[in-house]
Structure formats: C-alpha cells, structure tokens
C-alpha positions in Angstrom: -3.7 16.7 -6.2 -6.0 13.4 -6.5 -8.8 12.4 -5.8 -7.5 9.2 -5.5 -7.0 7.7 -1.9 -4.0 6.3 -0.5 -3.5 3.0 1.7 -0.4 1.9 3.6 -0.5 -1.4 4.4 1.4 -2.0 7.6 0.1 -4.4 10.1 2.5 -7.3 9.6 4.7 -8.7 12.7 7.9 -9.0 10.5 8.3 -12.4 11.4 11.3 -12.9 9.6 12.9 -9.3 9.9 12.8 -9.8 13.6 9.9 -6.9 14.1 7.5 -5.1 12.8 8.4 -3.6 9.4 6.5 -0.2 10.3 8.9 0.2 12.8 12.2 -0.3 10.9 14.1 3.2 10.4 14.9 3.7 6.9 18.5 5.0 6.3 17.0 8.1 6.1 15.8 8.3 9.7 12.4 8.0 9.3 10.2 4.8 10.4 9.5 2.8 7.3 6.0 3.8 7.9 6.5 7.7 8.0 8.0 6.9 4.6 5.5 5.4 3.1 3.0 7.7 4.1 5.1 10.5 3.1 5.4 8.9 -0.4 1.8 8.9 -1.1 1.5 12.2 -0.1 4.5 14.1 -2.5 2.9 11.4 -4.6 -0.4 13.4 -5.4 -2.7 11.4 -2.6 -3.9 13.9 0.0 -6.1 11.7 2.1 -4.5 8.7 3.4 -5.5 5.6 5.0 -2.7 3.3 7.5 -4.1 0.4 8.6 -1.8 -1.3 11.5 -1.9 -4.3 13.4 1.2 -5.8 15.7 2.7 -3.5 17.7 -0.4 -1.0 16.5 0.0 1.1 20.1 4.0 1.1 20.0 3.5 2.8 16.2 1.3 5.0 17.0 3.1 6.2 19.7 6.4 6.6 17.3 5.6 7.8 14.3 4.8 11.1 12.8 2.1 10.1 10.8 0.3 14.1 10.7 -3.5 13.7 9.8 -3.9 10.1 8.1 -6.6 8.1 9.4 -5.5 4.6 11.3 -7.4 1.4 10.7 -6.7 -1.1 13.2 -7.0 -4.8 11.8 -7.0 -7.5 14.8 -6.6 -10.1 12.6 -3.4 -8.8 11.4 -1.6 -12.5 12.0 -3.5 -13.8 9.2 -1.5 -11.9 6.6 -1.4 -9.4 4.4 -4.8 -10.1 2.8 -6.8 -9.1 6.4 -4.9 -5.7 6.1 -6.2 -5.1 2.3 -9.9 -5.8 3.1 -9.7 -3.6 6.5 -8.5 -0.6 4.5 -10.7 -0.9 2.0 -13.8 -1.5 4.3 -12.7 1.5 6.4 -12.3 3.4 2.8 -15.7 2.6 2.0 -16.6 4.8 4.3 -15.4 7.3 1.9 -16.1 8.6 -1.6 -13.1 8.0 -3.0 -13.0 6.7 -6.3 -9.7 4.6 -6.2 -6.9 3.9 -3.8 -3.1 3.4 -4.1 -2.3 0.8 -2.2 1.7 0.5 -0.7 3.2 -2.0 1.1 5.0 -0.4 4.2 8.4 -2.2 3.3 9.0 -1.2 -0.4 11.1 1.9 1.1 12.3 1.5 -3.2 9.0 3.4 -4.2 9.2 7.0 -4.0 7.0 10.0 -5.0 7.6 9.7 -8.3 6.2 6.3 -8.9 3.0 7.4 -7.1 2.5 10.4 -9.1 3.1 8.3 -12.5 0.4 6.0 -11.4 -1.9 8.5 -10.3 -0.9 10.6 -13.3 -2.5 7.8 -16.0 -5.1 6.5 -14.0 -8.8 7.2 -15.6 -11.4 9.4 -13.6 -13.9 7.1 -11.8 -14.3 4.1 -10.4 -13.1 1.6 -12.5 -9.2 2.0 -12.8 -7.0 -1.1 -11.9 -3.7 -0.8 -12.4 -0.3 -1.6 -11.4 3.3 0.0 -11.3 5.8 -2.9 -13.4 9.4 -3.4 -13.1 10.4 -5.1 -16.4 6.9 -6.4 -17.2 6.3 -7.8 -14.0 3.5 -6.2 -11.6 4.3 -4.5 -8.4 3.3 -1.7 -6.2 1.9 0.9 -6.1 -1.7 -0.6 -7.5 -4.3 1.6 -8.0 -7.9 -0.1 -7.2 -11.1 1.6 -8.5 -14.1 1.0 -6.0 -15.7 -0.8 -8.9 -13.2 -3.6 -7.9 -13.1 -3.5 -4.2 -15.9 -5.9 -3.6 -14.1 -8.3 -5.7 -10.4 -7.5 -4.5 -11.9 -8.3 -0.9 -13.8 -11.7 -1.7 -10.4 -12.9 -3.0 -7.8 -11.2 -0.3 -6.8 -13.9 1.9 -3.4 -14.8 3.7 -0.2 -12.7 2.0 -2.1 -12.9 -1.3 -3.4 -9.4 -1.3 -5.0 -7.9 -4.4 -2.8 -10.6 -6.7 -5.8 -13.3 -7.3 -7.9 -10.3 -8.5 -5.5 -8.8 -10.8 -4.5 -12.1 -12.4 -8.6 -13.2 -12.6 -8.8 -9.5 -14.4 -5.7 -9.7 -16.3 -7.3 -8.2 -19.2 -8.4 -5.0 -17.4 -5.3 -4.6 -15.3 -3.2 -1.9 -16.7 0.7 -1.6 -15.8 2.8 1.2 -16.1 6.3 0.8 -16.3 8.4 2.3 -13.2 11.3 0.8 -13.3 13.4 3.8 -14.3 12.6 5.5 -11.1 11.7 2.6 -8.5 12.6 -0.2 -6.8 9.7 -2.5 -5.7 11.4 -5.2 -3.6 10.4 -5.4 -0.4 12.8 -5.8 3.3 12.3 -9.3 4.3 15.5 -9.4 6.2 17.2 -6.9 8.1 20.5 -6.1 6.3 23.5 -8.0 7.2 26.0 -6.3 10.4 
C-alpha cells in the first residue's frame, strides 16, 4: 500500500444534475461517493480524506464511507476550487507526502487507474502528476506537498488544481490510462 493520501472531492450541489453528485447511485448500487472512496482504497491509498459540502448531513447519514476522515467546506457554493484547498488544509494536518485527488463524479476511474498512478509516482514530496486519456490530463492527479502551497494560492471557482498544473507544465508528469478508464464526469443525469 501507499503512503500516498487520498482526496475525494465531493461538496458540489449538482446544480445541473438536479442534486448532489455524492448522492447519485451508480449502476452499481453504491452512492457515487462510496465509489470513489472505494476506488482509492483497492487503488493502493489507505488513508483517505472526503471533504463534503451541500447536503454534507444527508451524506453522511447515507453512505458507508468506513474510517475516512470528513472535511466539511462551508464554502462549498463557490466551486470546486474551495473543496481542493479544504482537503489539502485538513491534509496538512498530516504527513503525507502526496495525495490523489478524485472527483466524486468520474464513476469511469476505477482501481486500476489509481494503482497506475500511485504505482509511478516518485517517493517524497515533490510528485505532480496526472492520469491522460489520449494526451490530455485528467484525474486521478497526484499532488506532492511540495506543491500544495501553490495548488491552493491558485484554486479558485471550478478551476481546481488546473492553473497549477498548466503554470508547471514542465514538471507535470502524465500517465496514460486510457486503456483502463474513463475520466468524464456526470454532469447530467441520464436520459428516462
């Protein structure tokens, strides 16, 4: 197993899906955010942060989510970017070296992208990479500590990591998943 972290973000409203994403059953029964949880952790990541927002009380009353630790970010509304810097504040708190960050509604990303990730990432604090999908970044990302100061000066809105990993290009390194994931993400819920 890693020492690398894991970090499910999953605060959003689901404004357009017509709820909260964390709340969504996947088609195989489990909430979305049971699922990512459970992907980090047949993934290689045995501690594992969830940080949650709308609907915070509601999830945590639903979901099996076993011994993570919950982060509660009350400016949730203000996008994805007030989720990133919350999980890595609380993770601060820590001594891990990294974290794999997952969005909650990328139910494409399985175990097997995790472990990949985790697999060729570099001991220490300074790994930054990214899963790709035909050249193109996705998730999971893997943030060293060395770059959470930075990642949290430029999180803001539904931006997330991307501003840091495009004004770090050159240290970003991708590993291609595309042969055993799917990163798109449920904006909408699927036609009846």
């Amino acid at each position: 197993m890693s020492a690398i972290a894991g970090l499910v973000l999953a605060a959003g409203g689901g404004r357009r899906y017509g709820g909260p994403k964390a709340l969504v059953r996947h088609e195989d029964g489990r909430l979305l955010v049971e699922r990512a949880v459970a992907t980090l952790r047949d993934g290689g990541c045995t501690r594992i942060w969830v940080v949650l927002g709308a609907e915070s009380g509601r999830v945590r009353d639903e979901a099996t989510l076993g011994d993570v630790t919950v982060v509660d970010n009350p400016t949730w509304k203000s996008g994805m970017g007030s989720s990133l810097r919350a999980g890595l504040a609380a993770l601060a708190e820590s001594d891990a070296p990294a974290v794999a960050v997952l969005l909650v509604d990328t139910p494409g990303i399985g175990p097997d992208a995790v472990a990949r990730l985790l697999a060729a990432a570099p001991e220490g604090p300074g790994a930054l990479m990214t899963a790709t999908y035909k050249g193109k970044r996705g998730h999971p990302v893997i943030l060293g500590r060395d770059h959470w100061a930075g990642v949290t000066t430029l999180a803001t809105a539904d931006v997330g990591a991307r501003a840091y990993l495009v004004a770090h290009a050159d240290l970003v390194q991708g590993v291609p998943c595309e042969d055993i994931a799917d990163d798109a993400d449920l904006d909408f819920p699927p036609e009846s």
